[in-house]
C-alpha positions as CSV (number, residue, x, y, z in Angstrom):
1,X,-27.1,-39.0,14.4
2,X,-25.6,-42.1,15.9
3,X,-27.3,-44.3,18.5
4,X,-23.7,-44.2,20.4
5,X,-23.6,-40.9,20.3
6,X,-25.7,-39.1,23.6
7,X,-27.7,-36.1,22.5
8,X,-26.7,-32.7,22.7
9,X,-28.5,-31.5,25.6
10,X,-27.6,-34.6,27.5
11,X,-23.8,-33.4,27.1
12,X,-24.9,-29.8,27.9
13,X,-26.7,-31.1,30.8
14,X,-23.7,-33.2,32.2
15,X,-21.0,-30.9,31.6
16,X,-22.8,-28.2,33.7
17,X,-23.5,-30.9,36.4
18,X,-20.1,-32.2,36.7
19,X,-18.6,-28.7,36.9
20,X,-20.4,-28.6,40.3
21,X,-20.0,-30.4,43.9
22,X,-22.6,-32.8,44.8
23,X,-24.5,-30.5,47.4
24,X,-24.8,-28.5,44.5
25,X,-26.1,-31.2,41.8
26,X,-28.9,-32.2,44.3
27,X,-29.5,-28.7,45.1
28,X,-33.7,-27.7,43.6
29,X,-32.5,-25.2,41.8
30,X,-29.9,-27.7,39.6
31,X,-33.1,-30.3,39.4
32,X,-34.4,-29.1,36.4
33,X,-30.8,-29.6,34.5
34,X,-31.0,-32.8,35.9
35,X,-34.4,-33.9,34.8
36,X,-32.7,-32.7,31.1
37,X,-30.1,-35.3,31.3
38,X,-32.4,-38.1,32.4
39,X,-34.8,-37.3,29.6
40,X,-32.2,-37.4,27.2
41,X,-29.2,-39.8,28.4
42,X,-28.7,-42.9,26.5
43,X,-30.1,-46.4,27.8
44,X,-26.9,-47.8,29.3
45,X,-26.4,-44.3,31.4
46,X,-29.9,-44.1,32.7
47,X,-29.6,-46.8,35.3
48,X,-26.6,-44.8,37.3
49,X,-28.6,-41.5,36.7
50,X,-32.1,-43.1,38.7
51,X,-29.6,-44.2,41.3
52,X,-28.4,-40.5,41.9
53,X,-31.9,-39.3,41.3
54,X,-32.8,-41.5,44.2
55,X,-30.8,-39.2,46.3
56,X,-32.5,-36.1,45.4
57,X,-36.0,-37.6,46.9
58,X,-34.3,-37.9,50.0
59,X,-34.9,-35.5,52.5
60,X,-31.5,-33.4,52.9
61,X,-30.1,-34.3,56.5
């Protein structure tokens, strides 16, 4: 495997959460998909992915 390359279940992960609206992504129930691409994106994606994470421990308005 490639070091370029992301890992499968980072691409899974991803392609599920982009198919969705943003309400949806930071919805609990999607968290757990989420969590899967953190734990497997590659180094130069993980920065952008903490900054949305950062918006899922904020209390919903």
């Amino acid at each position: 495997m490639s070091a370029n390359k992301p890992h499968p279940k980072f691409v899974e992960a991803m392609s599920k959460l982009s198919a969705m609206s943003e309400e949806e992504r930071l919805s609990e129930e999607n968290r757990d998909l989420f969590e899967q691409a953190m734990a497997y994106a590659p180094l130069d994606i993980q920065p952008q992915l903490i900054a949305i994470r950062k918006k899922y421990e904020q209390p919903l308005h």
